[in-house]
TIVEX-228390 format. One line per field, with one value per residue (C-alpha): residue number from 1; residue in one letter; x, z, y. Coordinates in nm, 4 decimals, always signed. Each point is the difference from the previous one (the first is absolute). Layout:
! residues N
papa	c(NUM,...)
rogu	c(a,...)
X	c(X,...)
Z	c(Z,...)
Y	c(Y,...)
END
This chain:
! residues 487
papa	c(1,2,3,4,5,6,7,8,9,10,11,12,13,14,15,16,17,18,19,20,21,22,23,24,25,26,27,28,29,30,31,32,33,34,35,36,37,38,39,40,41,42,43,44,45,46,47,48,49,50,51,52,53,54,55,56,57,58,59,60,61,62,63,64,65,66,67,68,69,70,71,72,73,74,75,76,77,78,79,80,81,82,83,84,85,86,87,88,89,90,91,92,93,94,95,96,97,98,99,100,101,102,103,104,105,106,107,108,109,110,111,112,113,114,115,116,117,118,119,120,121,122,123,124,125,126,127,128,129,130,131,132,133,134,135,136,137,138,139,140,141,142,143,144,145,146,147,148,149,150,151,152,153,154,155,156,157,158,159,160,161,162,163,164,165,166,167,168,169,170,171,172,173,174,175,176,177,178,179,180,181,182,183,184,185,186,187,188,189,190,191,192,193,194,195,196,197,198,199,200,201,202,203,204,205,206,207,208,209,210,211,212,213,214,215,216,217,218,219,220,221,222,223,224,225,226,227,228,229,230,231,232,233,234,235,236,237,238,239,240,241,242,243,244,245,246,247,248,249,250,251,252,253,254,255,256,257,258,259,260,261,262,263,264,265,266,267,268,269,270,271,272,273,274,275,276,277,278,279,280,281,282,283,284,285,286,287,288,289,290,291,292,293,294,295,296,297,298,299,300,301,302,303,304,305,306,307,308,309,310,311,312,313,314,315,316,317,318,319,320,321,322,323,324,325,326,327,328,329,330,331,332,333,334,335,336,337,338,339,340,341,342,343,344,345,346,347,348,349,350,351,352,353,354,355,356,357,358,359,360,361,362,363,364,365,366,367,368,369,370,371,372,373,374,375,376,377,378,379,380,381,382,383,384,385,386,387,388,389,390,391,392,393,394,395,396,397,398,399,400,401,402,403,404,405,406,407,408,409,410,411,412,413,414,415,416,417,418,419,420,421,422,423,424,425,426,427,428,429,430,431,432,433,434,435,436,437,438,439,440,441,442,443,444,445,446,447,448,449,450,451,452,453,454,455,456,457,458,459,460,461,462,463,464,465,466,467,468,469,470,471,472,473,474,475,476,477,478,479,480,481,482,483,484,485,486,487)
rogu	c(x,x,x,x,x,x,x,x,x,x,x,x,x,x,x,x,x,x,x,x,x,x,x,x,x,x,x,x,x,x,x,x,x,x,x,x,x,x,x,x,x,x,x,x,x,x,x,x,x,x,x,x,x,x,x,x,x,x,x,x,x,x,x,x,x,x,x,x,x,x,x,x,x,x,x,x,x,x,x,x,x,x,x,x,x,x,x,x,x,x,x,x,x,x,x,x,x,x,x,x,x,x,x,x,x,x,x,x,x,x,x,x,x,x,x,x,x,x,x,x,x,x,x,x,x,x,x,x,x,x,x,x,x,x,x,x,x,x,x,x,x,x,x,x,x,x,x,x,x,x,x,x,x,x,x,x,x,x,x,x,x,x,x,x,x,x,x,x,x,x,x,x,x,x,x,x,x,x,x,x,x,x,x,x,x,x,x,x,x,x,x,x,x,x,x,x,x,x,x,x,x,x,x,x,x,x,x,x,x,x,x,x,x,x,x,x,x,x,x,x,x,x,x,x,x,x,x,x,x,x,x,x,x,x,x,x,x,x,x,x,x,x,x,x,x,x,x,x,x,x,x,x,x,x,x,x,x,x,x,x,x,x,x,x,x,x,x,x,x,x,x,x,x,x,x,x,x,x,x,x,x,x,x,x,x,x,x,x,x,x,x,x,x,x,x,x,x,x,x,x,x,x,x,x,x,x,x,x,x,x,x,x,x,x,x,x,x,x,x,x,x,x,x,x,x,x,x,x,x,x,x,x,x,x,x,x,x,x,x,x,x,x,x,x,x,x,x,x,x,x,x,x,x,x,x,x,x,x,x,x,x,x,x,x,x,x,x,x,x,x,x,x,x,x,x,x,x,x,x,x,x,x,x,x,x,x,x,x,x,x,x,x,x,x,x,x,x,x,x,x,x,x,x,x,x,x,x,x,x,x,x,x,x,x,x,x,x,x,x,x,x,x,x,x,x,x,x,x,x,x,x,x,x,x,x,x,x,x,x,x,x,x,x,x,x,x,x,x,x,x,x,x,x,x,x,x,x,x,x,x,x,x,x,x,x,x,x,x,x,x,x,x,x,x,x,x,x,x,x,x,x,x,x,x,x,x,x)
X	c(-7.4397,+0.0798,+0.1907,-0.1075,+0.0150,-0.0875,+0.1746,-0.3416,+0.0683,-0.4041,-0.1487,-0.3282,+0.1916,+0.1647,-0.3804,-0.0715,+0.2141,+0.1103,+0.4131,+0.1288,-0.3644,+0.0203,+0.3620,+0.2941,+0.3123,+0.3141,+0.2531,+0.1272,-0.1265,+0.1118,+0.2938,+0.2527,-0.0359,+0.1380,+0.2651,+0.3525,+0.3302,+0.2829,-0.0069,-0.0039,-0.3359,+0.0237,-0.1701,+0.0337,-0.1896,-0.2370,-0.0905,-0.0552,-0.2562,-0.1888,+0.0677,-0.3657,-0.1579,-0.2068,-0.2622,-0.4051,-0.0953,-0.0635,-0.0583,+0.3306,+0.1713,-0.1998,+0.2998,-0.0271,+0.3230,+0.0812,+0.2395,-0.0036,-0.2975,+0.0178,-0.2418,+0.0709,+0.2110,+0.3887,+0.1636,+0.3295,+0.1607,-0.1565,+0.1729,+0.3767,+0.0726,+0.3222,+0.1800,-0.1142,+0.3747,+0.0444,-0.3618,+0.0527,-0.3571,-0.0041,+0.0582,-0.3077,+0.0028,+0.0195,-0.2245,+0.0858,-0.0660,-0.1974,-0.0980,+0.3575,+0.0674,+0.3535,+0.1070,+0.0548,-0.0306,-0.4070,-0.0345,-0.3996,-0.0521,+0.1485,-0.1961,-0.2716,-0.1298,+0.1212,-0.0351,+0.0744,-0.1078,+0.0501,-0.2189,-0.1121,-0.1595,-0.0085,-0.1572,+0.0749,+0.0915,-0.0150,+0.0917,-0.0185,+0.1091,-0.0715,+0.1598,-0.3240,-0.0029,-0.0955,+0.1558,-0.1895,+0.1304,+0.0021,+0.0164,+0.3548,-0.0321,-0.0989,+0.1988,-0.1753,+0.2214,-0.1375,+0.1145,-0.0273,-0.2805,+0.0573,-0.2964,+0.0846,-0.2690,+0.0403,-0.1489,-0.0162,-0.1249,-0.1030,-0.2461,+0.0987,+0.1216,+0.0963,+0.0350,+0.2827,+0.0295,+0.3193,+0.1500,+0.4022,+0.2639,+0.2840,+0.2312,+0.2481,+0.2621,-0.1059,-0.1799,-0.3082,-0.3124,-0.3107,-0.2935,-0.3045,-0.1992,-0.3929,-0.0804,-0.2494,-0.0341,-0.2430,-0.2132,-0.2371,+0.0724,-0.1215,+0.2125,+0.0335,+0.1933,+0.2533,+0.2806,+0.2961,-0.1274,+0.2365,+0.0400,+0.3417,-0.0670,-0.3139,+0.0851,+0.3206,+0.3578,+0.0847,+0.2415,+0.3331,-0.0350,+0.3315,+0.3138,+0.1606,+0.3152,-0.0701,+0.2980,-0.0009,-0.0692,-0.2794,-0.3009,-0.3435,-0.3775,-0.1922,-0.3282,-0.0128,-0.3206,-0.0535,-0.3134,-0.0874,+0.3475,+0.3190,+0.3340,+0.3476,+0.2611,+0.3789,+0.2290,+0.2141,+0.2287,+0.0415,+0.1382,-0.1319,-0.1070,-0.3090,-0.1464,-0.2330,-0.2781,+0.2685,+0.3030,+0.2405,-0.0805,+0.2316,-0.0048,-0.2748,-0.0045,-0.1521,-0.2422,-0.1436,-0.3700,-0.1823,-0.3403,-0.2075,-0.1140,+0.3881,+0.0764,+0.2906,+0.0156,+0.2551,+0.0029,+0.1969,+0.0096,+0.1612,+0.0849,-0.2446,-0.2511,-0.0587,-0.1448,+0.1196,-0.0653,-0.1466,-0.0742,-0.0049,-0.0125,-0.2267,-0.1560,+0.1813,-0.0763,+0.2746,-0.0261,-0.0270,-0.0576,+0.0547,-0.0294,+0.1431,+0.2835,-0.0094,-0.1539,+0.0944,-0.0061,-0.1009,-0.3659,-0.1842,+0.1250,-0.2699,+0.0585,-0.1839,-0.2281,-0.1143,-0.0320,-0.2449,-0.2114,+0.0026,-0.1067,-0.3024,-0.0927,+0.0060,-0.1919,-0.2720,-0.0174,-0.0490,-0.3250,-0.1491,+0.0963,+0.1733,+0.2860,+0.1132,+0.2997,+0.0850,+0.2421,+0.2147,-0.0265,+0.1551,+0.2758,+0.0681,+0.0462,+0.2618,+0.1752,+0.0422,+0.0617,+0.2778,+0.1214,+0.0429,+0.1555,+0.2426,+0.0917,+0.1247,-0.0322,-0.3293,-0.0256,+0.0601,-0.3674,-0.2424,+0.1286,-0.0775,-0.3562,-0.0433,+0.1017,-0.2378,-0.2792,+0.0172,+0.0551,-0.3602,-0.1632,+0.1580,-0.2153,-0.3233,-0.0396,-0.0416,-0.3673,-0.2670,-0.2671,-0.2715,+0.1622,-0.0623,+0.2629,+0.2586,-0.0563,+0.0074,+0.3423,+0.0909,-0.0587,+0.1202,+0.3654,-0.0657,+0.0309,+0.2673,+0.2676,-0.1328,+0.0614,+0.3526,+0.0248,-0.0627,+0.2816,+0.2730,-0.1081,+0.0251,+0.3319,-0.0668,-0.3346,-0.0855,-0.1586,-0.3510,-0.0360,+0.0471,-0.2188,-0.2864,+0.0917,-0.0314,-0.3141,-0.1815,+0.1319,-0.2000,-0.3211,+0.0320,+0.0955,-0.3384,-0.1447,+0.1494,-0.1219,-0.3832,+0.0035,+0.0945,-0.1351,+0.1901,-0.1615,+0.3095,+0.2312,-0.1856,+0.0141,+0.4147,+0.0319,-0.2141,+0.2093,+0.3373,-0.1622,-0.0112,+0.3183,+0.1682,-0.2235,+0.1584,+0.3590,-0.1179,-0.2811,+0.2442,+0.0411,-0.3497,-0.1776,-0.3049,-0.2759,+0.1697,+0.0468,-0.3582,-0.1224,+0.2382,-0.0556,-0.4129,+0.0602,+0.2049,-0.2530,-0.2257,+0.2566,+0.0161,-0.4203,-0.0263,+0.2799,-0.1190,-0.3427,+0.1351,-0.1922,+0.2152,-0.1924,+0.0332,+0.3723,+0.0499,-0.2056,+0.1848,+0.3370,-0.1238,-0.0672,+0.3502,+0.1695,-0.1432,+0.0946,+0.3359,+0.0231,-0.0806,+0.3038,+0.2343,-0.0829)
Z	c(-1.0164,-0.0240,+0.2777,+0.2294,-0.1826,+0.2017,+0.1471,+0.2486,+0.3397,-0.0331,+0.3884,-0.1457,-0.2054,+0.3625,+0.0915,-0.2675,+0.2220,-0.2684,-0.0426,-0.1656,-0.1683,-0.3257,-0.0570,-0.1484,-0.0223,+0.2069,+0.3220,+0.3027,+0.3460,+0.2477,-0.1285,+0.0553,+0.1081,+0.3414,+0.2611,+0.1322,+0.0469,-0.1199,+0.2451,-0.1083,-0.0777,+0.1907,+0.3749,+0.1660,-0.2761,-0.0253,+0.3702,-0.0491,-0.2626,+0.2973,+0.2770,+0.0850,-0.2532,+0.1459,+0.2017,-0.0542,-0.1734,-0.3415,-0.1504,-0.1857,+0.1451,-0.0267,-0.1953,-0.3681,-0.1646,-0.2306,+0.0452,+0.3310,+0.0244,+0.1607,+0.0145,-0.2873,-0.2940,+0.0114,-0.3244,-0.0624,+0.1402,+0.2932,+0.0784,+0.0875,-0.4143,-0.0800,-0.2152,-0.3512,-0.1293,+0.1754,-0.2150,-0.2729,-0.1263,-0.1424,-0.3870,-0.1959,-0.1169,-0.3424,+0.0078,-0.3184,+0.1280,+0.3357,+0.0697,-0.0244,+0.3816,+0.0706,+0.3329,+0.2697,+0.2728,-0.1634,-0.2028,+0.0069,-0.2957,+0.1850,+0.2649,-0.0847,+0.3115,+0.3521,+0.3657,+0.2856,+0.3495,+0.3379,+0.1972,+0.0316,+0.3394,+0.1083,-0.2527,-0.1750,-0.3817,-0.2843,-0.3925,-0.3296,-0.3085,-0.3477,-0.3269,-0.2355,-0.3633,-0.1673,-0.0248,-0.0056,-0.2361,+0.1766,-0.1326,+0.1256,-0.1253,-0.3792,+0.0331,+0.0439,+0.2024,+0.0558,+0.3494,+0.1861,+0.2334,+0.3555,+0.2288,+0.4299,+0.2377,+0.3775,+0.3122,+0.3571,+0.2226,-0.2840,-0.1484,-0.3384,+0.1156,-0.3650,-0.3175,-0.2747,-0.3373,-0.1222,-0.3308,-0.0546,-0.3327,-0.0370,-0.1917,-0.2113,+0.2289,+0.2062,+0.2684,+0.1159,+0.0184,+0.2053,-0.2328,+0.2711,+0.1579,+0.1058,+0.3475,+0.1945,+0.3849,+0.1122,+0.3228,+0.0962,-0.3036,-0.2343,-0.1600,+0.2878,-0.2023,-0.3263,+0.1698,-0.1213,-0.3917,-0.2621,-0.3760,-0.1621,-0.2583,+0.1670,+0.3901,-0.0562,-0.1625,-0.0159,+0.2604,+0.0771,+0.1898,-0.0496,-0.1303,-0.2811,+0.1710,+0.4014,+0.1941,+0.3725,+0.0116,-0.3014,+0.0877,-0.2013,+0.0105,-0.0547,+0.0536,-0.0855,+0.0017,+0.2869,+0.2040,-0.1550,+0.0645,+0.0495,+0.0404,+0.0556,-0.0289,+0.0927,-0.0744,+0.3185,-0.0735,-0.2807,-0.0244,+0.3084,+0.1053,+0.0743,+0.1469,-0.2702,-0.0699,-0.0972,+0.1129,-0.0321,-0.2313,-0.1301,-0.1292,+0.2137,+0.0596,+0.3542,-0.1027,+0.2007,-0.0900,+0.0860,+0.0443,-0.0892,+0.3802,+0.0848,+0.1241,-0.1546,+0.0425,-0.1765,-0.2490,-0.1951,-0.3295,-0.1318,-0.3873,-0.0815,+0.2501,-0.0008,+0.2883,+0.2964,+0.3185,+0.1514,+0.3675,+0.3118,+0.2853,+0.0803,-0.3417,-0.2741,-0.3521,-0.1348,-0.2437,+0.0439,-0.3487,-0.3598,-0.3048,-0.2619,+0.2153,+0.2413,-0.1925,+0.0266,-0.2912,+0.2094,+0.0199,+0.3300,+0.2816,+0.1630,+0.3577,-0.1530,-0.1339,+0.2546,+0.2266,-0.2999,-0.0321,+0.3972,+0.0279,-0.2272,+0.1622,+0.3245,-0.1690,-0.0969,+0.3437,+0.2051,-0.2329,+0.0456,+0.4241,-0.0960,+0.1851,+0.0758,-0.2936,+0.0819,+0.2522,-0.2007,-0.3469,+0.2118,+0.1428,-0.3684,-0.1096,+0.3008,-0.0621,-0.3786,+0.0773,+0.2434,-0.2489,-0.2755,+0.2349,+0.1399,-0.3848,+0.0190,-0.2884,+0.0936,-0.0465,+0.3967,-0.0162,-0.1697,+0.2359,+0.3185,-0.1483,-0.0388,+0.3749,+0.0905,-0.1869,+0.1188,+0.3052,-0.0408,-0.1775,+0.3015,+0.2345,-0.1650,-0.1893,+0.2849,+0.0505,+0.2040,-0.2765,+0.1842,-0.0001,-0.3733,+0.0794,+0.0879,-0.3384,-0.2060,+0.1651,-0.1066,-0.3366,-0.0208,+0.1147,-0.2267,-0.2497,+0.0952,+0.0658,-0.4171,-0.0738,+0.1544,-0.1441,-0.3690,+0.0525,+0.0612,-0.3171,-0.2058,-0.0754,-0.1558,-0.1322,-0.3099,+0.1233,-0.1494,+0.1406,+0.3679,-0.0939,-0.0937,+0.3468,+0.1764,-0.1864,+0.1173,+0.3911,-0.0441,-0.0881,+0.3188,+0.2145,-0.1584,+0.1540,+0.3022,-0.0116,-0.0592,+0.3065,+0.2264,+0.1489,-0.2824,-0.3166,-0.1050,+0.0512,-0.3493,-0.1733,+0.0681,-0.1026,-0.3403,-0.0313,+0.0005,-0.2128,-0.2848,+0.0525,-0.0150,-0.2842,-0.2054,+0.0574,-0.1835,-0.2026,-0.3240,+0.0762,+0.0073,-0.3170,-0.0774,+0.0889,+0.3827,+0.0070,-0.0778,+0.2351,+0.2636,-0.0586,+0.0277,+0.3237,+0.1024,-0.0865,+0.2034,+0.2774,-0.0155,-0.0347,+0.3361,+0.1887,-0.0731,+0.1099,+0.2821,-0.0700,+0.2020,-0.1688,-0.3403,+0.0109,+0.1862,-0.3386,-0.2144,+0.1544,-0.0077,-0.3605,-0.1261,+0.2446,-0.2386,-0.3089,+0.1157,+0.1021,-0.3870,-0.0804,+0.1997,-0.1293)
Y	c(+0.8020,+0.3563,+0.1690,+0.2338,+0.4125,+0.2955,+0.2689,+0.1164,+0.1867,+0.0407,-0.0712,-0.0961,-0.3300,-0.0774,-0.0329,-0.2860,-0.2074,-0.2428,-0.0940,+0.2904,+0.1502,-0.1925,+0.0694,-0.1959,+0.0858,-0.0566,-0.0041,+0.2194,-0.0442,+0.1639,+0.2466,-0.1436,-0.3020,+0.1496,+0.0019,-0.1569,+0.0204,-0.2279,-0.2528,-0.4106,-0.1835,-0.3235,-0.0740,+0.3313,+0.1603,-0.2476,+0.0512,+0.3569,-0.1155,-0.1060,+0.2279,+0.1926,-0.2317,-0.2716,+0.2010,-0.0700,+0.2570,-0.0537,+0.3405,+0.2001,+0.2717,+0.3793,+0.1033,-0.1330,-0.1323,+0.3309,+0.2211,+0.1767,+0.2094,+0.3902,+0.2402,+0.2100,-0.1002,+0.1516,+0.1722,-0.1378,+0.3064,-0.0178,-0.3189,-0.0710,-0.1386,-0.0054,+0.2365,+0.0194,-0.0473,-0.3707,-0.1038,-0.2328,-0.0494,+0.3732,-0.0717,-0.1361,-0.3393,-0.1523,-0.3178,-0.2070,-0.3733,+0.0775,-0.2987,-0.1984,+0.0628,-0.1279,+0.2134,-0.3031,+0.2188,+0.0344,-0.2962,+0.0633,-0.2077,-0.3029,+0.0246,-0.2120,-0.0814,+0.1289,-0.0235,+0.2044,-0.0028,+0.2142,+0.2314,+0.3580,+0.1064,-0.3191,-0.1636,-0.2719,+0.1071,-0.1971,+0.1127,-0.1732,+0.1634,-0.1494,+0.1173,+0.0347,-0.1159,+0.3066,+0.3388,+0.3890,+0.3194,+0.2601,+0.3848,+0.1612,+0.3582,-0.1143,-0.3107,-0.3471,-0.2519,-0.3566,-0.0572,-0.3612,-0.0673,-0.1793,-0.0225,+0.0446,-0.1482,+0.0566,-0.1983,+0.1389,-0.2982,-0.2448,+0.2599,+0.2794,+0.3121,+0.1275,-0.0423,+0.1912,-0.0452,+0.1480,+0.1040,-0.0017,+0.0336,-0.0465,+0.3171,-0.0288,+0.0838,-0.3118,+0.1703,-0.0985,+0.2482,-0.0144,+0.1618,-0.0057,-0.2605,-0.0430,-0.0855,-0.1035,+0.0248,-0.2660,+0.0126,-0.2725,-0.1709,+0.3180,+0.2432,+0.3139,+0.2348,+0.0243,+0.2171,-0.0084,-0.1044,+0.2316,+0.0034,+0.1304,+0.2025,+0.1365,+0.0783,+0.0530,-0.1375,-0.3358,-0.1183,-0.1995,-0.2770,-0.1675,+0.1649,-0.2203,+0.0105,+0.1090,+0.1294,+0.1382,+0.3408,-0.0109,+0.1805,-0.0923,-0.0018,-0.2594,+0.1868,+0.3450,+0.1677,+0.2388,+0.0000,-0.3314,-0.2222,+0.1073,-0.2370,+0.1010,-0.2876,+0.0753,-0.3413,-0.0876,-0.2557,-0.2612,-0.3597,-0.1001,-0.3724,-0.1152,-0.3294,-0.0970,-0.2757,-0.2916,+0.1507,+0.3403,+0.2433,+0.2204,+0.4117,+0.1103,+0.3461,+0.1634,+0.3467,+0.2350,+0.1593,+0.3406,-0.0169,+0.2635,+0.0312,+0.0724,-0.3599,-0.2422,-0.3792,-0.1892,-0.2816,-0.2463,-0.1012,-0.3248,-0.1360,-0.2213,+0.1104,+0.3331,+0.1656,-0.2630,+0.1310,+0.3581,+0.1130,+0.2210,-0.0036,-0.3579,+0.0300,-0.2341,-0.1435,-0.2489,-0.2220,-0.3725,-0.1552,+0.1133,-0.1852,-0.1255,+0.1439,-0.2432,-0.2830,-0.3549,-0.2621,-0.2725,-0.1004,+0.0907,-0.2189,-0.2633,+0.1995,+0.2835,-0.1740,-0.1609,+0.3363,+0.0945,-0.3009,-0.0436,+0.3793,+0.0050,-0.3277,+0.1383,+0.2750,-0.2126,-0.1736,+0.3088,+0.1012,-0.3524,+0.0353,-0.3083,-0.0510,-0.3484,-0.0282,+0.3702,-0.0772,-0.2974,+0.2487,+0.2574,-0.2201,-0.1074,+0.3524,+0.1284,-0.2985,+0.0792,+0.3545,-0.1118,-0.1994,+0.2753,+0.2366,-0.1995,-0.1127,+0.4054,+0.2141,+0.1732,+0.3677,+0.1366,+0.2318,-0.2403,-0.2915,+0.2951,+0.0086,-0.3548,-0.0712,+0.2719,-0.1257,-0.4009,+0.1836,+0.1225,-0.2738,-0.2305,+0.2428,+0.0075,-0.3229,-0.2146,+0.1589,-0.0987,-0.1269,+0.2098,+0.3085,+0.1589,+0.3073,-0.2205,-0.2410,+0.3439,+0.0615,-0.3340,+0.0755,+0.3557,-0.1176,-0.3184,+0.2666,+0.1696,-0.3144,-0.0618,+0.3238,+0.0040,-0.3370,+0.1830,+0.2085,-0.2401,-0.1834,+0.3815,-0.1352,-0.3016,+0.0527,+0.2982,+0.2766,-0.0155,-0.3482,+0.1430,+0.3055,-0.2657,-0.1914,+0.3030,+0.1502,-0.3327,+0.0204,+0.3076,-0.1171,-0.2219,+0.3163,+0.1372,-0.3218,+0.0195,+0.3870,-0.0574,-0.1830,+0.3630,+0.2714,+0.2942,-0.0374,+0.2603,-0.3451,-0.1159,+0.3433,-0.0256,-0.3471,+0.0448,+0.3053,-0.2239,-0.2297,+0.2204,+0.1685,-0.3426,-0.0926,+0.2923,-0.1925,-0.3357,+0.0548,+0.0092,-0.3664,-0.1498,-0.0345,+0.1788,-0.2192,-0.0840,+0.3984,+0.0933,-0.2345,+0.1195,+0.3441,-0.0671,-0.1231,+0.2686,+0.2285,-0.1903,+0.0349,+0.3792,+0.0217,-0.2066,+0.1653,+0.3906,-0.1480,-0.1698,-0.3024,-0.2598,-0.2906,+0.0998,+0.0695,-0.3276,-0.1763,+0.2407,-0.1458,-0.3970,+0.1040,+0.1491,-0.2741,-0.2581,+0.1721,+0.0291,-0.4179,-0.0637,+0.2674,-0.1937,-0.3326)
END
């Protein structure tokens, strides 16, 4: 399937209200990923993942996840940047193999599939970012570079808050450079704005991201085209220690960023990983999960699988207000979960989410059959425990397989959705449904992908037309498809 293409800050394609207005091409999300300081990843982190998070309301923050927003757009100059002399992203670049991306500290084309979690105003925050199979040429002043693709998707609440696809290359020197990114700022499940989108070559210069050889006291920018994005990055330390996924990681360096509204926050970058942890203030991003860099070659333990077969059965029992096994298939799942965590080895922020989510489930599965809300609950956090469940088995599972896992808890959510009051729910589900599409579709063959495709289609007609029944046939449709995929 081709990948999204277009470079539109046109209001009037916002208005279509589909993913990202018939585009396809790749990553960013919310530049950068965003704030932290140096401090260890284990349970006092993982609180603050929580802190302000587990309110009612279910709608994201007012403020989108760009970069901080101001009134008017700075110039450089007009900011406190540091002093020309200490920049080290001044010389051009040569780009001979651009796509043979060997910096650790940005290993983008190892980072097939990632996770990170926190919260921003109070909100829970979710991010998955997906290396994409294909590559784009772009025009850099008469020269065409083919630069990777990596695709960033961001959740406020449970529901898409924005989308980035971003193109990087690698110079010859072994530096890594950012050459623009499309975005797409959702609202109510339909794309709100494309703020922040830039094209090197076009809008402006290309621009470092990652120095091939960082040392404290280097000053780049990662985003460098006034009145549309503007990044300044000054390198703080190096060799530092962080507490990562499975363990110590060594060679991070700590960074702090300008934003083009005059505010810093600080983040960390780690070999292997990349961009591992940003915040400020009670805002933080850190990442949980990354593979292959934290794969496993053992084959997905029973404990998760049966959180994943006892969620989706739970699932199915709070649709049919059916809840006399619900209790036992929950005990059988804590018990397993108990199990796996106490066996150790479970990566500190995707354990935090999976307590909070049986947490949940434990709350709202245990429904009074009469009471239709309550059952939709039930299968909302069913959901969510499967989804967490989907991320502990990232490490032992390849990527595409958990896409396809994940693409079909979303057809449920759509289910689950058709049932509410916000018709917008649908639109923002259908909407990850085709993002998620774009990560997998190389894999199916082309038979499975038409059909899939149709029904997304059908999807998108029923959503913009907020026809509840018709999305929620749409949904039984592609959920069907998708059982003869898996066979």
């Amino acid at each position: 399937m081709p990948f999204l293409q277009t470079y539109s800050n046109n209001p009037e394609e916002a208005e279509m209200g589909q993913r990202g207005l018939e585009h396809q091409e790749p990553w960013t999300g919310w530049k950068g990923p965003t704030h932290a300081a140096l401090f260890a990843i284990g349970a006092g982190l993982a609180s603050l993942l929580l802190i302000g998070c587990l309110g009612d309301d279910d709608s994201p923050a007012d403020a989108g996840l760009g970069s901080p927003t101001a009134d008017a757009a700075e110039e450089p100059d007009a900011l406190p940047t540091r002093p020309e002399s200490e920049r080290v992203d001044t010389e051009e670049p040569s780009f001979s193999n651009p796509t043979d991306v060997t910096n650790p500290l940005f290993p983008i084309s190892d980072l097939h599939s990632v996770v990170l979690l926190g919260n921003v105003d109070g909100h829970l925050l979710r991010v998955e970012t997906t290396f994409l199979p294909g590559t784009k040429i772009i025009d850099l002043d008469g020269t065409e570079v083919e630069t990777l693709e990596s695709q960033y998707v961001a959740f406020l609440d449970g529901r898409i808050e924005e989308v980035a696809l971003d193109w990087y290359a690698q110079a010859d020197d072994g530096a890594v450079w950012y050459l623009g990114e499309d975005v797409f700022n959702y609202e109510d499940g339909a794309v709100a704005d494309t703020e922040g989108t830039w094209l090197a070559g076009r809008d402006g210069p290309a621009a470092m991201i990652m120095p091939a050889d960082p040392q404290a006291g280097d000053v780049y920018r990662p985003e460098n085209i006034p009145d549309i994005v503007f990044e300044e990055v000054t390198v703080m330390s190096i060799g530092d220690t962080v507490d990562g996924p499975q363990g110590s990681v060594e060679g991070a360096i700590v960074a702090e960023e300008l934003h083009m509204d005059g505010s810093y926050e600080e983040k960390i970058f780690a070999p292997g990983y990349g961009e591992f942890s940003s915040g400020i203030g009670g805002d933080l991003e850190a990442l949980a999960i990354a593979v292959p860099t934290d794969a496993l070659s053992e084959p997905t333990p029973a404990e998760l699988e049966t959180l994943f077969s006892g969620a989706i059965a739970i699932f199915e029992a709070a649709l049919a207000d059916d809840t006399e096994s619900v209790s036992a298939t929950l005990d059988e799942m804590e018990a397993a979960w108990a199990d796996f965590r106490d066996a150790g080895d479970v990566p500190e922020l995707l354990a935090v989410q999976m307590d909070h989510a049986l947490a949940a489930l434990r709350g709202d599965a245990i429904f009074p059959a009469a009471e239709a809300n309550n059952a939709s609950g039930a299968a909302k956090a069913a959901i969510d425990v499967a989804m967490a469940t989907l991320d502990l088995q990232l490490r032992h599972r390849l990527p595409a397989e958990i896409d396809l896992a994940r693409f079909d808890l979303w057809t449920r959510q759509v289910i689950i959705d058709a049932t509410g009051d916000e018709p917008s729910h649908i639109a923002g589900d259908v909407t990850v449904l085709e993002w998620i599409w774009d990560r997998f579709a190389h894999t199916v063959d082309d038979a499975a992908a038409a059909d899939i495709e149709a029904h997304l289609e059908e999807l998108r007609t029923a959503a913009d037309d907020e026809d509840v029944e018709a999305a929620a046939e749409a949904a039984a449709g592609l959920r069907e498809t998708l059982a003869e995929l898996e066979e």
